[in-house]
Rosetta silent file (secondary structure, phi, psi, omega in degrees, C-alpha in Angstrom):
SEQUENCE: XXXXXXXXXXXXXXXXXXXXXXXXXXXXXXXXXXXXXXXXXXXXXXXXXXXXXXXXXXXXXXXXXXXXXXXXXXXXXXXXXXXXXXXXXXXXXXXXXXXXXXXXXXXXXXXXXXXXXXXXXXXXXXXXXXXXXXXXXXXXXXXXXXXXXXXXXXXXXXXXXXXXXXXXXXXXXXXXXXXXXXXXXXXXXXXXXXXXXXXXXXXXXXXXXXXXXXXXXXXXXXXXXXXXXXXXXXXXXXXXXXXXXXXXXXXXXXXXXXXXXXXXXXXXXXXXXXXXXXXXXXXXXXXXXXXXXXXXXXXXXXXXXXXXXXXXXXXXXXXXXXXXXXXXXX
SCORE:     score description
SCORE:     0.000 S_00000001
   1 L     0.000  134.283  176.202 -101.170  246.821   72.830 S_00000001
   2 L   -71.236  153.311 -140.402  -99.941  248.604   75.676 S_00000001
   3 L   -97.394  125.969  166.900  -97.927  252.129   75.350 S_00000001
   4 L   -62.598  121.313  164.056  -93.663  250.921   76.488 S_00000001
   5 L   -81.627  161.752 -177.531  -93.258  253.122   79.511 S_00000001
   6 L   177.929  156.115 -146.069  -90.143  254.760   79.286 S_00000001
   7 L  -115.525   -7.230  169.233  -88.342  257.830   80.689 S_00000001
   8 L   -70.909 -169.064  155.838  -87.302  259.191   76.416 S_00000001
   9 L   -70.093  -43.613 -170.381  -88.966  261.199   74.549 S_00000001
  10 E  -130.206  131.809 -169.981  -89.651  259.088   71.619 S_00000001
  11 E  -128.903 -177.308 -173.430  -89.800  254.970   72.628 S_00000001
  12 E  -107.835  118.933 -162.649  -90.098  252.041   70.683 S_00000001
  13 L  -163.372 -169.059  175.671  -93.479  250.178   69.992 S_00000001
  14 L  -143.469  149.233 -157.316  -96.220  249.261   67.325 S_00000001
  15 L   -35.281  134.241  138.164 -100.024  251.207   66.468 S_00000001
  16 L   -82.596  129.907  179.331 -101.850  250.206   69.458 S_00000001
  17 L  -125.648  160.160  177.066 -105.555  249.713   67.947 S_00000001
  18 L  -107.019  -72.150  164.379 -108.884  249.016   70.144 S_00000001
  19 L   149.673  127.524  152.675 -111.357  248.380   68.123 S_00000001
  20 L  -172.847  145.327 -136.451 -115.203  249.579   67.098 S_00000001
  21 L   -66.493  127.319  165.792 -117.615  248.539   64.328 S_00000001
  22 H   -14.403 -106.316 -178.498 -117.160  250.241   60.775 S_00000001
  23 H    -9.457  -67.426 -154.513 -120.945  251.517   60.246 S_00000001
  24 H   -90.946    3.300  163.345 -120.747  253.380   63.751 S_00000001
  25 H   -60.242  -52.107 -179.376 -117.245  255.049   63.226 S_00000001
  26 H   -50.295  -55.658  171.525 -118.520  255.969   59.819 S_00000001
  27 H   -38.208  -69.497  166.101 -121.723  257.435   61.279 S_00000001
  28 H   -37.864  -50.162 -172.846 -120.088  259.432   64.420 S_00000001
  29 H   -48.742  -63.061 -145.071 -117.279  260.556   61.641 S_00000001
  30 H   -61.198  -58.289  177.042 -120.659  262.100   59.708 S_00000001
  31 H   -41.237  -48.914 -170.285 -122.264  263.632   62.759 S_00000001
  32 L   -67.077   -1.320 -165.294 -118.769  265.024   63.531 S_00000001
  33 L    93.682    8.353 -169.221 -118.539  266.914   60.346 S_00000001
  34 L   -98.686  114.428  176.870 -116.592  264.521   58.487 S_00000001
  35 E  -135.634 -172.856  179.945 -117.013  263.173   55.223 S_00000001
  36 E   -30.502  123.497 -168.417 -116.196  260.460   52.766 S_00000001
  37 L   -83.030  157.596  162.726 -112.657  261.617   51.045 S_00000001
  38 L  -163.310  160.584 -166.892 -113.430  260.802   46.923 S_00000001
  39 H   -28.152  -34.927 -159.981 -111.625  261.343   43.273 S_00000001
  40 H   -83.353   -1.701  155.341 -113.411  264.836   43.293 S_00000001
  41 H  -120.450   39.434 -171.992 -111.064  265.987   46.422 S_00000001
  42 H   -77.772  -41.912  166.824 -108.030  264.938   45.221 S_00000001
  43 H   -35.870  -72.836  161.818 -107.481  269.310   44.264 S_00000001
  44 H   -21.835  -89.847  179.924 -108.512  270.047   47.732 S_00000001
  45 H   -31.514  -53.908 -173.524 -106.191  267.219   49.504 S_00000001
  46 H   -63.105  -22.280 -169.699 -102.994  268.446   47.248 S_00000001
  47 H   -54.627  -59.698  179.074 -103.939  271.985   48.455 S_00000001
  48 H   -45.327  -54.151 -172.827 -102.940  270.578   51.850 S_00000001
  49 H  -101.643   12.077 -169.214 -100.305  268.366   51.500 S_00000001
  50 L   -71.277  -50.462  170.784  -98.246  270.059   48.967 S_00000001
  51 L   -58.106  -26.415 -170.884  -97.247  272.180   51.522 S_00000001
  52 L   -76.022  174.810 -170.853  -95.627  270.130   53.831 S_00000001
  53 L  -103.459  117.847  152.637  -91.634  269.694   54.413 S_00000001
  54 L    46.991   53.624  161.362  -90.392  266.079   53.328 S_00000001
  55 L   -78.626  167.921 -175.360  -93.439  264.190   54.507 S_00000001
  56 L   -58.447  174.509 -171.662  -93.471  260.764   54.787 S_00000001
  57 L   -58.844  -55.362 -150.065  -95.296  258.716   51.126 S_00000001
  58 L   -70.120   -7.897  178.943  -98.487  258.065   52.640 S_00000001
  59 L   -70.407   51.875 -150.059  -98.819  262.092   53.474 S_00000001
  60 L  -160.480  129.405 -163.257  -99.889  262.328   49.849 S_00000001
  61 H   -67.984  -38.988 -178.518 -103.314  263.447   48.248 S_00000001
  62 H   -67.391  -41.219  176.264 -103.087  260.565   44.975 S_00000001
  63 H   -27.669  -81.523 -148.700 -102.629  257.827   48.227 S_00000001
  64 H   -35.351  -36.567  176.899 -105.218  259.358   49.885 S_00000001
  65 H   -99.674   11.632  169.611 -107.961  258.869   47.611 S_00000001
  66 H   -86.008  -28.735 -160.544 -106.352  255.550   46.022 S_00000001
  67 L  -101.784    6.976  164.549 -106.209  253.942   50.105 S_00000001
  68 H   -44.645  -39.096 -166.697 -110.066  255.654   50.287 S_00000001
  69 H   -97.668  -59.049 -165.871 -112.095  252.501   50.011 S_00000001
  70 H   -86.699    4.321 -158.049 -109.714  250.583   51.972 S_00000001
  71 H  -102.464  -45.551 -166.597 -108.720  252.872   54.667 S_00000001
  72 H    70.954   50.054 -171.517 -112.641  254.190   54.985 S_00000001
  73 L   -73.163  161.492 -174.314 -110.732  257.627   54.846 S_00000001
  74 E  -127.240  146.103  157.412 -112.661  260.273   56.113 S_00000001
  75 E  -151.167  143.828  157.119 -111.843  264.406   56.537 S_00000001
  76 E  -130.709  148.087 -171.924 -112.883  267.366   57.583 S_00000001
  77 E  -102.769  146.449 -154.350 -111.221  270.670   57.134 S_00000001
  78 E  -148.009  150.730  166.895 -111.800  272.929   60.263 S_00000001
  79 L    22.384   36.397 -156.774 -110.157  276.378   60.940 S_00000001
  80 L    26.197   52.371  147.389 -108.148  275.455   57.793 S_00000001
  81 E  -120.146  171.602  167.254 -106.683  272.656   58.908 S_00000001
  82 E   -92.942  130.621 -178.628 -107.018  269.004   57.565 S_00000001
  83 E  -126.118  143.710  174.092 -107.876  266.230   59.908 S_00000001
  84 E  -129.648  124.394  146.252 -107.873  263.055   58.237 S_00000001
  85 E  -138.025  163.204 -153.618 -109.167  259.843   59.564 S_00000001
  86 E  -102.410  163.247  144.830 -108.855  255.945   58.816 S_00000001
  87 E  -100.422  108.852 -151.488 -110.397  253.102   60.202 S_00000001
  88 L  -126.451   98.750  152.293 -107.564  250.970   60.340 S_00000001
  89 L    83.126   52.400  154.152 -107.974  247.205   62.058 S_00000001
  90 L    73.823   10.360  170.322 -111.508  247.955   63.631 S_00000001
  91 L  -146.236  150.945  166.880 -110.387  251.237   65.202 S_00000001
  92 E   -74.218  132.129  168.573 -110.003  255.055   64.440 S_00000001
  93 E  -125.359 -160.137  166.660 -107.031  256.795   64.008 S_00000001
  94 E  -114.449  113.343 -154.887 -105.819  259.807   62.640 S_00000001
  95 E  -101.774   85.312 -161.785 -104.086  259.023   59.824 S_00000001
  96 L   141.353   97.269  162.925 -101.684  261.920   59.471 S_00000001
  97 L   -19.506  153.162  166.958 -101.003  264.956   62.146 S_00000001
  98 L   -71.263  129.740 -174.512 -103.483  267.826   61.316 S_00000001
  99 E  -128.772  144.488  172.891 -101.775  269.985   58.370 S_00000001
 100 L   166.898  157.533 -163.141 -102.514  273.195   57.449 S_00000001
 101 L   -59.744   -2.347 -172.478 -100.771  276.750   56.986 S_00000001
 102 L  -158.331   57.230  170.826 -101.207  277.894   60.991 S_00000001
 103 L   -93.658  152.555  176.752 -101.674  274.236   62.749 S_00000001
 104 L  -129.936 -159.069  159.895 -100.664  274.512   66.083 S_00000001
 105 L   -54.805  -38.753 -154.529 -100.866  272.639   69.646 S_00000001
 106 L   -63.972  -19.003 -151.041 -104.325  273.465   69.967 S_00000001
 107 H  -107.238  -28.285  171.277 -105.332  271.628   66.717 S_00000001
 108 H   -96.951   44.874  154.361 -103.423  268.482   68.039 S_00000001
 109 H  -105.644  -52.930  171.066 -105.553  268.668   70.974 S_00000001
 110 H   -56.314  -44.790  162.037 -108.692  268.436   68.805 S_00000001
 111 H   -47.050  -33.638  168.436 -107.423  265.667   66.779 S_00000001
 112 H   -70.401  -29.876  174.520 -107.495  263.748   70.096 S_00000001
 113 H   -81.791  -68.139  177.867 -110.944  265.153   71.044 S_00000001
 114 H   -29.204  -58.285  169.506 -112.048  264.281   67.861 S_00000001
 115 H   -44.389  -41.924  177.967 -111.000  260.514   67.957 S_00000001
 116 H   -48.279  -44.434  172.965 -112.950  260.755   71.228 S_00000001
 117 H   -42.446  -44.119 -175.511 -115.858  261.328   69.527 S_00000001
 118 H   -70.114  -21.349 -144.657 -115.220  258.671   67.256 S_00000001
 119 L  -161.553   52.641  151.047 -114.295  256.007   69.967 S_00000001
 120 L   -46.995  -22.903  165.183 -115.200  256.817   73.633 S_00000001
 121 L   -64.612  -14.912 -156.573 -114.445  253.695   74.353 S_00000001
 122 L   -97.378  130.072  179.485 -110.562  253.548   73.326 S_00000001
 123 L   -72.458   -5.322 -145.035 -108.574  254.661   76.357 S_00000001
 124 L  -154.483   71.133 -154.796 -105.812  255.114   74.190 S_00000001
 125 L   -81.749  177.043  177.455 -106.556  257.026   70.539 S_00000001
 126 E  -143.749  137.787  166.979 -103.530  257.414   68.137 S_00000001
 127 E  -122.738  137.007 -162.615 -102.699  259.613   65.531 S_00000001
 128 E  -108.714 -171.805 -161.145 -100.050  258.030   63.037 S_00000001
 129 E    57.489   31.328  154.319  -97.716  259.260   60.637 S_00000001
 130 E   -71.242  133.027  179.805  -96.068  261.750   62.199 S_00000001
 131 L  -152.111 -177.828 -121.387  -92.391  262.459   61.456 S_00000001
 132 L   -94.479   48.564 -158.724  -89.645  264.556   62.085 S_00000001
 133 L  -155.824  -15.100  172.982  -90.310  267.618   59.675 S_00000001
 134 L   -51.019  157.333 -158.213  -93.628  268.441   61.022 S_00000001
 135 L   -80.558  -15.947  172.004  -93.935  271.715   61.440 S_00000001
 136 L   -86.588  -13.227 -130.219  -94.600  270.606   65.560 S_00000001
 137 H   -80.079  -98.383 -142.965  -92.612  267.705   65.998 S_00000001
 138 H   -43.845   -6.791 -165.225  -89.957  269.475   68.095 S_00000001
 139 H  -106.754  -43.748 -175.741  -92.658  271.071   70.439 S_00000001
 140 H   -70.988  -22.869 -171.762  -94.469  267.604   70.593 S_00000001
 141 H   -55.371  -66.052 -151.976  -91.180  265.561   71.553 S_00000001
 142 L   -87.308   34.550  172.254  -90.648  267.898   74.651 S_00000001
 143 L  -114.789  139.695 -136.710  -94.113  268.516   75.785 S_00000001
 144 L   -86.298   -2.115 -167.652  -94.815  266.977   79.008 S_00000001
 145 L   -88.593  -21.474 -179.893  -99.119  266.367   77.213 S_00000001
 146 E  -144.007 -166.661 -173.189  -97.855  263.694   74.914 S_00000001
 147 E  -132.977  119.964  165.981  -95.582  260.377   73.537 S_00000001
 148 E  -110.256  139.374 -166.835  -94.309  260.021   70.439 S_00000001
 149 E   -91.682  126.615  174.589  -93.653  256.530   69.286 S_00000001
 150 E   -92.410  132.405 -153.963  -91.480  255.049   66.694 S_00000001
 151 E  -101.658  -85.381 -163.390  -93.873  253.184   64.257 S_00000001
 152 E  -151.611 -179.911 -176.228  -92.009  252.170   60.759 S_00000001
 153 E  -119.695  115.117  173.403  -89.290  253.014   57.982 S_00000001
 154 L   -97.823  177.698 -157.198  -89.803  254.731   54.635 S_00000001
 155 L  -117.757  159.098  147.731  -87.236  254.296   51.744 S_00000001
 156 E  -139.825  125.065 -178.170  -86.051  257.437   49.545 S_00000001
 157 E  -115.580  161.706 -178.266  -83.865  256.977   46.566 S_00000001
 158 E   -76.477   86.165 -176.563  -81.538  258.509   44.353 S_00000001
 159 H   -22.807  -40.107 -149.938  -83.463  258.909   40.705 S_00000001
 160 H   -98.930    5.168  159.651  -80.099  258.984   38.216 S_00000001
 161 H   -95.891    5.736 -155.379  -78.519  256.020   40.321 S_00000001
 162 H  -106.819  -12.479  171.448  -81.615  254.110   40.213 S_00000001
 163 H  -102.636  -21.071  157.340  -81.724  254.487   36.112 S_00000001
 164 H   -70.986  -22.694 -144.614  -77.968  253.943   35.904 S_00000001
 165 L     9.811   39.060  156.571  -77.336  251.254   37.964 S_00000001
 166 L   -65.245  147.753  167.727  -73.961  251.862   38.244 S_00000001
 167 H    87.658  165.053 -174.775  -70.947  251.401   40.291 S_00000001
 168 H   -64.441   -0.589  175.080  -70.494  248.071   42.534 S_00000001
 169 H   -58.311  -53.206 -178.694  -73.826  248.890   44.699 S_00000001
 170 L  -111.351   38.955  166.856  -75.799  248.055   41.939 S_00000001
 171 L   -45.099  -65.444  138.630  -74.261  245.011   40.290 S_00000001
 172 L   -12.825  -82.939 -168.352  -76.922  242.904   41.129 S_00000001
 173 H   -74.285  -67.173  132.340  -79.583  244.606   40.001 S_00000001
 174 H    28.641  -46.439 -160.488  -77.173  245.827   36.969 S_00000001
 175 H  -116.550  -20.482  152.574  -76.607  241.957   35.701 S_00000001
 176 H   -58.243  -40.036 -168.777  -80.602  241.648   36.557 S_00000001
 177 H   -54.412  -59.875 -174.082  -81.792  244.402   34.424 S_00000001
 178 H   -61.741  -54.475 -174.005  -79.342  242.898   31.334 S_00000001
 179 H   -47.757  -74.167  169.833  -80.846  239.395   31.808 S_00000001
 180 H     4.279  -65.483 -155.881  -84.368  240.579   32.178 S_00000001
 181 H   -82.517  -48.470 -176.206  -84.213  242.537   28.810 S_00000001
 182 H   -50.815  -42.528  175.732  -81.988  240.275   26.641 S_00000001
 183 H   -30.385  -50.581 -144.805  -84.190  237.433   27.547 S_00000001
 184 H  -125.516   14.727 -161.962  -87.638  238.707   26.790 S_00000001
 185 L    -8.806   95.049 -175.036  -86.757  241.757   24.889 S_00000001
 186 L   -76.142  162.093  168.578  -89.571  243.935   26.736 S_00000001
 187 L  -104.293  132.376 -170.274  -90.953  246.948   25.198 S_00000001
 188 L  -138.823  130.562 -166.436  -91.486  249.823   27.823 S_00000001
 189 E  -131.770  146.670 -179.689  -94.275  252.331   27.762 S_00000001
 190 E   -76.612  130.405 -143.020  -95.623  254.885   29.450 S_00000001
 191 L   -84.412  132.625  179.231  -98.403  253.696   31.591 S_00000001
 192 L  -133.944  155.556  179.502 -102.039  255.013   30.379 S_00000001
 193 H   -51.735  -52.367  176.644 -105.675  254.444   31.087 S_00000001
 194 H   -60.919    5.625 -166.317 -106.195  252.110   27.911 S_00000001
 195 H  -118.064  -20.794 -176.949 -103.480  249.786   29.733 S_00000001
 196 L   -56.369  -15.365  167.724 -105.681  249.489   33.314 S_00000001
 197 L   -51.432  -64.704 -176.719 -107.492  246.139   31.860 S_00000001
 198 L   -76.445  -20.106  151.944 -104.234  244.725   31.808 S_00000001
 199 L   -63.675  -22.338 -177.967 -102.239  246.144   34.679 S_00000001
 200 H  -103.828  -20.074  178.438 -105.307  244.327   36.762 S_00000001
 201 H   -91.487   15.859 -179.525 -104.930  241.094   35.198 S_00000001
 202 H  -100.212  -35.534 -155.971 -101.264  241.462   36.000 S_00000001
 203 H   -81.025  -63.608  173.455 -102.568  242.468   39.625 S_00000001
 204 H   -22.014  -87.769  169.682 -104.486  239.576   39.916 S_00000001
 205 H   -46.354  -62.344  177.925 -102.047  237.001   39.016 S_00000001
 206 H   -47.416  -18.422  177.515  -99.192  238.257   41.062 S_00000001
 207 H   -64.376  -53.448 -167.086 -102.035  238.208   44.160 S_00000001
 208 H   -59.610  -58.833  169.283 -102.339  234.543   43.077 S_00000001
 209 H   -49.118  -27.164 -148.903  -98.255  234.224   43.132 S_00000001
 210 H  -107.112  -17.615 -174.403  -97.144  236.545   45.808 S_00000001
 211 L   -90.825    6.854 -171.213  -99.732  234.262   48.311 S_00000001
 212 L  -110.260   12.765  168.510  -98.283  231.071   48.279 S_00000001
 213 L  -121.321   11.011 -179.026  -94.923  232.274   49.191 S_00000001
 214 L  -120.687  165.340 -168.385  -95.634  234.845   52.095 S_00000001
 215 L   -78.562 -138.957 -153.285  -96.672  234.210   55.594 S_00000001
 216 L  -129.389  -79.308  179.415 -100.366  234.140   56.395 S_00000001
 217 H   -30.296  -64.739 -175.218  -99.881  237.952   58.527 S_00000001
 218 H   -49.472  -51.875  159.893  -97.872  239.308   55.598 S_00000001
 219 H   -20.878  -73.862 -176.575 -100.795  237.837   52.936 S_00000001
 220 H   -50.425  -37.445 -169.151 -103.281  239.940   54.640 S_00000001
 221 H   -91.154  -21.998  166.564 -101.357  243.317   54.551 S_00000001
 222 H   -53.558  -66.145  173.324 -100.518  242.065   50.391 S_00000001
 223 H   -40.881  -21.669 -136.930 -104.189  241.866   50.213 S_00000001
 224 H   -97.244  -53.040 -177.820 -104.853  245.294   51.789 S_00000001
 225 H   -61.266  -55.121  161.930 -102.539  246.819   49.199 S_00000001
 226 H   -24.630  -63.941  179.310 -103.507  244.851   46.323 S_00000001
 227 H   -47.831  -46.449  153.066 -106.749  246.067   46.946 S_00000001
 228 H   -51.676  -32.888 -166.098 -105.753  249.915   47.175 S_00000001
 229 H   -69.477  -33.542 -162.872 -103.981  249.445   43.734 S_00000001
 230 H   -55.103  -55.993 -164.064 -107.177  247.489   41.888 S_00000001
 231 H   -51.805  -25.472  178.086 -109.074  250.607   43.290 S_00000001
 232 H   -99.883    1.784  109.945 -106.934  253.387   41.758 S_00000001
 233 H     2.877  -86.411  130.157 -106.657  251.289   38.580 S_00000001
 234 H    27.778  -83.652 -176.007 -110.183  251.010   38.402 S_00000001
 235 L   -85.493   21.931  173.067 -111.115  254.895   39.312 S_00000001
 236 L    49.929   29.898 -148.335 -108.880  255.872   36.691 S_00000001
 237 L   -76.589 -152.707 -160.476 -106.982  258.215   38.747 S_00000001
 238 L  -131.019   53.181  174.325 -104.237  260.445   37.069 S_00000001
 239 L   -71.409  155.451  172.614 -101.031  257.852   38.094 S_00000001
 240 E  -123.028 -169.763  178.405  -98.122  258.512   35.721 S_00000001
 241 E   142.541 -161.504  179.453  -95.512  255.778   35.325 S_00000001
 242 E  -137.559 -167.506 -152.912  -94.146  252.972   33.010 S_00000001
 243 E   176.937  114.425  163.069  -95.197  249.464   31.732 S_00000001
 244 L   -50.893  162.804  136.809  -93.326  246.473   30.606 S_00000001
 245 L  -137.062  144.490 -172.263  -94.691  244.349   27.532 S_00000001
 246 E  -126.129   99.250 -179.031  -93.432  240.666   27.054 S_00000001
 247 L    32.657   67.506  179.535  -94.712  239.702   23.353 S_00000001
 248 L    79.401  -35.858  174.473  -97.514  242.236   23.887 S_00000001
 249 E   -92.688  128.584 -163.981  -98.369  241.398   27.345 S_00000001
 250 L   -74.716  150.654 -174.540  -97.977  243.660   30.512 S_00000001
 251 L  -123.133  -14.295 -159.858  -95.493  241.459   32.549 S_00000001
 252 E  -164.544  129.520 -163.033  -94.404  244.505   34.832 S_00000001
 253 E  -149.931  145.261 -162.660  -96.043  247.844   35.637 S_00000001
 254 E  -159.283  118.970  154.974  -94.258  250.838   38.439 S_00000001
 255 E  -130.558  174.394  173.890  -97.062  254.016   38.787 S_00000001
 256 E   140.318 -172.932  178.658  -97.533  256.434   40.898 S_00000001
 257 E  -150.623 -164.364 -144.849  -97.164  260.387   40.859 S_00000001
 258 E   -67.364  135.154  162.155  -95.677  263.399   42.067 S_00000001
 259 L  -105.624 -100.153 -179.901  -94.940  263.649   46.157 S_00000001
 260 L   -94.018 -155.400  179.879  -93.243  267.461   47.011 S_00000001
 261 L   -41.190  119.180  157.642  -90.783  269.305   45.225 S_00000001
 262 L    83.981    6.435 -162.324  -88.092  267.049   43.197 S_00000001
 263 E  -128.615  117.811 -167.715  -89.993  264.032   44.241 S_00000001
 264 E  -114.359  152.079 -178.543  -91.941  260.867   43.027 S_00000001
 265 E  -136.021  124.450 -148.691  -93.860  258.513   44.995 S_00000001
 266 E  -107.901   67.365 -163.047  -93.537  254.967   43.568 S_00000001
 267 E   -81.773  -26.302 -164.111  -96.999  254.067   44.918 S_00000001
 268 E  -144.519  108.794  166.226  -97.978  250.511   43.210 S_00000001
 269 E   -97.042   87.327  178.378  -95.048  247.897   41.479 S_00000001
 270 E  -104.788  156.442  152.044  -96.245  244.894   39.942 S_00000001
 271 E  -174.018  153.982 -165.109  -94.546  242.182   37.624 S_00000001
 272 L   -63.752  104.076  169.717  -95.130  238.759   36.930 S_00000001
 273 L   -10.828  -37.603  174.729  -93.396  236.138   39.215 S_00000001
 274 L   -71.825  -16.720  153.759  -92.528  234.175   36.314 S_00000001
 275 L  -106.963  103.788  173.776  -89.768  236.851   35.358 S_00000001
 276 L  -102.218   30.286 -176.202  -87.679  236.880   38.231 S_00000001
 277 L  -141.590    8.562  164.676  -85.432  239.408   37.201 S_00000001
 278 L   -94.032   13.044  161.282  -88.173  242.203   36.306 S_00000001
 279 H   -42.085  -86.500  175.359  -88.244  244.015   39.310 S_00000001
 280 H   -54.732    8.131  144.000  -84.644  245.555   38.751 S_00000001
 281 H   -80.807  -43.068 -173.009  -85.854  246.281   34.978 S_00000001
 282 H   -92.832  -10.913  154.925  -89.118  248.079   35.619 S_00000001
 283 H   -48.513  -49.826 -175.193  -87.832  250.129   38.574 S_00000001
 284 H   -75.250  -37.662 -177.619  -84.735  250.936   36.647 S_00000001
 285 H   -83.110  -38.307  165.474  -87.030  252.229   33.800 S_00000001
 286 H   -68.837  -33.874  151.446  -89.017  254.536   36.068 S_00000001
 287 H   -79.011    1.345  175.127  -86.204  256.279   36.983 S_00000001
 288 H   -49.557  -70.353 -157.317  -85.271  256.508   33.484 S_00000001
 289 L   -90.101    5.159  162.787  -88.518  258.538   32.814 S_00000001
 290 L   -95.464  -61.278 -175.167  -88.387  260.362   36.106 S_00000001
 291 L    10.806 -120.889 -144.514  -84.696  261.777   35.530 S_00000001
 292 L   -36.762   -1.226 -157.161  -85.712  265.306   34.193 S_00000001
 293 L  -122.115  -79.958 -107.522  -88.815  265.969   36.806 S_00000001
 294 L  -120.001   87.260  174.033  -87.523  264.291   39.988 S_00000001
 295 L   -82.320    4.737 -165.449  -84.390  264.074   41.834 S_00000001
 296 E  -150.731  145.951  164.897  -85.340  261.527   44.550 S_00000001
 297 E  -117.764  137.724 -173.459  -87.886  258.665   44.534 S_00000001
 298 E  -128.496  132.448  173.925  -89.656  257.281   47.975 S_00000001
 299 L  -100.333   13.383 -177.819  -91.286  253.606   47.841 S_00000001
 300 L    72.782 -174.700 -157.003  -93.084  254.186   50.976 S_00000001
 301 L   -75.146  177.082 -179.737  -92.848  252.175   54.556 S_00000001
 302 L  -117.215   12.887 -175.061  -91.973  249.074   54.682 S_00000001
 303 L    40.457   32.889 -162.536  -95.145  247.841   57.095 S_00000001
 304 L    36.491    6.316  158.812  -92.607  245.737   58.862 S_00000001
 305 L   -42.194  102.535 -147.689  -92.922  243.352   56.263 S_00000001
 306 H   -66.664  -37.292  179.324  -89.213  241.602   56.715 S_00000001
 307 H   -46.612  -70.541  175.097  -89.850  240.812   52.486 S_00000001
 308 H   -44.557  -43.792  157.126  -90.466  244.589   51.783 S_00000001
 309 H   -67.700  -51.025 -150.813  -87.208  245.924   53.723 S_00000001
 310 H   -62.815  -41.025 -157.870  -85.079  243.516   52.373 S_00000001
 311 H   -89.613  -51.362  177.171  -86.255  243.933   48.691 S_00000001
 312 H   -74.933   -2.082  178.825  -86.355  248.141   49.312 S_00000001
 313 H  -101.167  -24.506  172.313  -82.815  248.253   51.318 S_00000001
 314 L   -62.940  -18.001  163.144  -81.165  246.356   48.066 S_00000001
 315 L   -85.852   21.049  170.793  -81.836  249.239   46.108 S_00000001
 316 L    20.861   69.755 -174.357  -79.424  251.127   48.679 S_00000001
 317 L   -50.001  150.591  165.503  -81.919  254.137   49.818 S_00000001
 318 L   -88.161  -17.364 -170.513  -80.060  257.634   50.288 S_00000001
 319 E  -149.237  140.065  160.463  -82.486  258.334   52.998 S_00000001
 320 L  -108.487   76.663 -173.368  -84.379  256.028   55.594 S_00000001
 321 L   -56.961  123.540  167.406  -87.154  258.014   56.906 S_00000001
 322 E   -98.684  157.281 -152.712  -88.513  256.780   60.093 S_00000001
 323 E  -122.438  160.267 -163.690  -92.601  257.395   61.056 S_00000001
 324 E  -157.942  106.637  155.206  -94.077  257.926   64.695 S_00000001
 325 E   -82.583  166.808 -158.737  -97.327  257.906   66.118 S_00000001
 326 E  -131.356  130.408  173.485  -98.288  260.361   69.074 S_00000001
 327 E  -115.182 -173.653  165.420 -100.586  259.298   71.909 S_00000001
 328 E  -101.337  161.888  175.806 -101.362  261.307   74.988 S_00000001
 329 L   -84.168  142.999  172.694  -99.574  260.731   78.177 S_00000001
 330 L   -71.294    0.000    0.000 -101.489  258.959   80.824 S_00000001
């Protein structure tokens, strides 16, 4: 996709990607000093992103190695910064500005040399996830070497309204929650390792549910995600969270763990299709069990999925964070 010319600062557009074969990104990534991110650099990765000011969800070390396998993330740390990169839809990016206690211009010059490396062919590399709290952002808007793009919308919510549901905002979900539980009186539990058989047969089925009612484009990015969740399921990774049971059976499952300060990242939400009112129960219960840690919960972007805003703006975010990717200027 071509870059919208435009005389702003920041324009409007979506990831351009170019394209080149798995195997030889991954190789060039290796050569380049880059290697496979896995479970055993999830310390490392938190080192990094812990630090940053209000980044967006996916800026987050449990993502990073749950979206590992499906991402192909890659990193190398360099003059102690973090470079991270993805392959994402047959091309490299950088998935995440370079972070690190002294990153500067010079380091987002290298991320762009780097991609070269990766991809001489793409006239046009990108590094996404950038937003406005970067410790650069205000240097990159007005500097005449690059373009920053607006990309997508993340959601951030208020923990004690999202476990009260109170007041006329949250009626809705409020007269869902009460059906939900009188119906089926669920039991709700804190989500554990002995419960990942069944959180994946819950994952399953809802794959099986959620495809015959979504568009063919949207299906594929359901799949993508589906897939990160089976994987940190799976690798057993240290998600906290809560779990429905319906006569014994998980019906409904909300994980994920810590983002900064004050903060939760809502990374994976499942429940069974067949209970159409346990969204706004198992949501409701994770902010229950967040209260005391957490003042704000983020559900992540909304991929431009028109389902996924609609269903995350009904929950009436306090904050809509928007996301940017930064090319060079031609």
């Amino acid at each position: 996709m071509a870059l919208e010319k435009t005389g702003q600062p920041i324009v409007e557009s979506g990831i351009p990607i170019a394209g080149v074969a798995a195997p030889l990104m991954c190789s060039r990534a290796l050569a380049a000093g880059f290697r496979p991110v896995s479970p055993s650099d999830l310390d490392t990765l938190t080192r990094f992103y812990t630090r940053l000011d209000e980044p967006l969800a996916d800026l987050n070390a449990l993502m990073m190695v749950a979206w590992r396998r499906v991402l192909d993330l890659h990193f190398l740390i360099e003059d102690e910064v973090l470079y991270m990169i993805a392959n994402w839809e047959g091309g490299p990016m950088l998935w995440g500005p370079p972070v690190g206690e002294w990153v500067s211009m010079n380091h987002i010059r290298r991320a762009f040399e780097l991609l070269r490396q990766l991809d001489p062919e793409d006239p046009a590399p990108v590094i996404a996830y950038l937003w406005d709290s970067y410790p650069l952002w205000k240097e990159l808007v007005e500097s005449g070497e690059f373009v920053v793009v607006r990309e997508g919308t993340e959601y951030v919510f208020d923990t004690s309204r999202i476990a009260a549901l109170a007041g006329p905002d949250y009626k809705k979900k409020r007269k869902d929650y009460v059906r939900f539980q009188t119906a089926n009186e669920p039991v709700v539990i804190e989500y554990s390792e002995k419960l990942i058989p069944d959180c994946l047969h819950l994952l399953d089925k809802w794959i099986e549910q959620k495809s015959k009612v979504v568009s063919a484009e949207d299906g594929e990015k359901l799949l993508i995600e589906s897939k990160a969740c089976e994987d940190a399921l799976k690798d057993r990774l240290p998600l906290t969270g809560v779990v429905a049971l319906v006569d014994g059976q998980v019906e409904a499952f909300s994980i994920g763990g810590a983002h900064v300060t004050n903060s939760y990242n809502c990374m994976f939400e499942k429940t069974n299709l067949d209970f159409p009112y346990a969204p706004a129960f198992i949501f409701s219960e994770l902010a229950k069990k967040c209260l005391e840690s957490c003042s704000a919960i983020t559900m992540g972007e909304d991929w431009q999925v028109d389902y996924l805003a609609s269903s995350k703006q009904l929950w009436k975010p306090i904050q809509e964070q928007a996301s940017y990717y930064l090319q060079e200027k031609e």
